[in-house]
C-alpha positions, 0 to 999 in steps of 0.5 A: 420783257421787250428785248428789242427795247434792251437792245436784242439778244446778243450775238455769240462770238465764233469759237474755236469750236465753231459754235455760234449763236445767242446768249440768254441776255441783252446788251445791256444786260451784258454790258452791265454783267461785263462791267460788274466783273471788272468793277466787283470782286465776285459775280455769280450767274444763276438760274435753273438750267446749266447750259445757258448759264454756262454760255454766259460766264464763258462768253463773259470770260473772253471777251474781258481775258484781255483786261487781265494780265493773266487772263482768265481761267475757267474751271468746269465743276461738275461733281462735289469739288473741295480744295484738292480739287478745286486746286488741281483743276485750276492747275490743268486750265490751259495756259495756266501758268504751273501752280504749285501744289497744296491750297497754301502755296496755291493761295499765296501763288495766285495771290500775286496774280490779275486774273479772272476765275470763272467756276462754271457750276459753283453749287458743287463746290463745298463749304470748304472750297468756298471758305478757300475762295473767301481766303484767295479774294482776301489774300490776292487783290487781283483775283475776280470770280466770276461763277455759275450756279443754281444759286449764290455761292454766299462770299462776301462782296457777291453780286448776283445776276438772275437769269 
């Protein structure tokens, strides 16, 4: 594929940490990945290697924070992750409001939030985290998840990008 004739790649915006330099997609690849998150409830990035599809969900994440009132929280999973620890995680992302404990109270708290979930690594989350999410996205009209991962994570609504 020419990515000059889909517009480059793109430009990684300067982090805090300094870090610059490309993401694994064109513009307009971007810019449709950029609109199915605001449009879908789910998208997952996949592809074998982990790292560019981790700078893809987090360049994604900051540039839409914005658009949700509480922001975007992102979760890095690198190990098996149940509801406990899906729950706990979420509860120690900076700015994060508190959340409460316990996948109930937890579920029925986001439930009332706009905010965008990114799970970077969603092939190590179990199948009881991923029936958890099912609940949060049918319980919380406002949440969107926006994950990475070897594969689909298999909620309903999902859309796929391929690396």
């Amino acid at each position: 594929m020419d990515t000059h004739a889909m517009g480059g790649i793109v430009p990684m915006r300067e982090s805090g940490r300094g870090r610059a330099g490309t993401l694994p997609a064109t513009s307009d690849e971007l810019s449709r990945l950029l609109t199915a998150v605001r449009r879908g409830r789910v998208l997952t990035v996949t592809g074998r290697f982990r790292e560019p599809r981790s700078l893809l969900v987090r360049e994604i994440a900051e540039r839409l924070a914005s658009n949700f009132c509480d922001g975007a929280a992102v979760v890095r999973i690198d190990r098996c992750f149940g509801i406990r620890e899906l729950t706990a995680a979420l509860g120690c992302v900076p700015g994060m409001a508190f959340l409460p404990c316990g996948a109930a109270s937890t579920l029925s708290w986001l439930a009332e939030r706009d905010v965008l979930l990114v799970l970077d690594g969603g092939e190590f989350l179990t199948p009881q985290a991923l029936a958890w999410l099912g609940e949060l996205l049918a319980a919380a009209p406002g949440v969107r998840i926006l994950a990475s991962g070897r594969g689909p994570l298999g909620l309903a609504g999902e859309r796929v990008h391929r690396l």
